[in-house]
N, C-alpha and C positions, 0 to 999 in steps of 0.2 A: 920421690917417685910418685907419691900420691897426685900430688896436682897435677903430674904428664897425663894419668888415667884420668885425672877431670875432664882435662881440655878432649883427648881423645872421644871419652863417652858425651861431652857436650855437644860435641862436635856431628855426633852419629845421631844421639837423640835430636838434633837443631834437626839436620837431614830427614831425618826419617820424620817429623812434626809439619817439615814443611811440605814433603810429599805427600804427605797426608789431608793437610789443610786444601781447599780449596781454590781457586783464587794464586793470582799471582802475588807473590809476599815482596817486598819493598825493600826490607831491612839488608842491609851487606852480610856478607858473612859472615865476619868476627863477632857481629850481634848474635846471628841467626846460632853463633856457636856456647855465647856465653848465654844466650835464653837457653840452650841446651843442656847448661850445668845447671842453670838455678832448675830446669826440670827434672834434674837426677836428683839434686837435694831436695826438691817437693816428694819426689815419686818414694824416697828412701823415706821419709819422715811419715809417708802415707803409711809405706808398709808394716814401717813401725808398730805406729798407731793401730794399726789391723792385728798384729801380730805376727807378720810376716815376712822378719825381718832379712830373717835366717832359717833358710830350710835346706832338708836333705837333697843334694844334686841340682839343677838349674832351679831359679829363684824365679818362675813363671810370673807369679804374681806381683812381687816386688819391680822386676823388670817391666809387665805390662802399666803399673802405675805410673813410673818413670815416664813412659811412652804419653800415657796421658796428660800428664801434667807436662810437658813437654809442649803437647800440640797444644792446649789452652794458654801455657806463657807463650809463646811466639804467634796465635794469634792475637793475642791483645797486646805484646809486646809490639807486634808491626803497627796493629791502630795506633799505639801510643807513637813510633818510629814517625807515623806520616802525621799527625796531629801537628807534631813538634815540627816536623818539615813545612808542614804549611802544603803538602799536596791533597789533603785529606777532605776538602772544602770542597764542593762545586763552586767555580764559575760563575757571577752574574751576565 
């Protein structure tokens, strides 16, 4: 059941990253969803590392890193997306 709560929360953080970002983002969904779990696994590893892995009642902190590392993988996830598409060039 774990990994149904991956895809789920990847899925919400991708969302929420790319409403956030700027700019119209490029990447399909299933990207936009699995940049969204490698940001759960960054956000969780951050909180760690802070200490704040596990706390009493809603995990504010934990959760808002999650968010962050979220928006920064799916925007450099999309740079990367269009580089490798080749739309990412201007035009001569």
């Amino acid at each position: 059941m774990g990994w149904l709560w991956a895809i789920i929360v990847g899925f919400v953080l991708g969302l929420l990253a790319k409403a956030i970002l700027p700019g119209k983002q490029h990447s399909p969904l299933w990207l936009i969803t699995i940049f969204g779990i490698i940001g759960g696994v960054v956000g969780n590893a951050l909180a760690r590392g802070f200490g704040i892995e596990e706390t009493a009642g809603i995990d504010w902190g934990r959760h808002a890193l999650q968010v962050i590392a979220a928006v920064v993988i799916v925007g450099v996830g999309d740079m990367i997306y269009m580089a490798v598409r080749g739309r990412g060039r201007e035009r001569a």
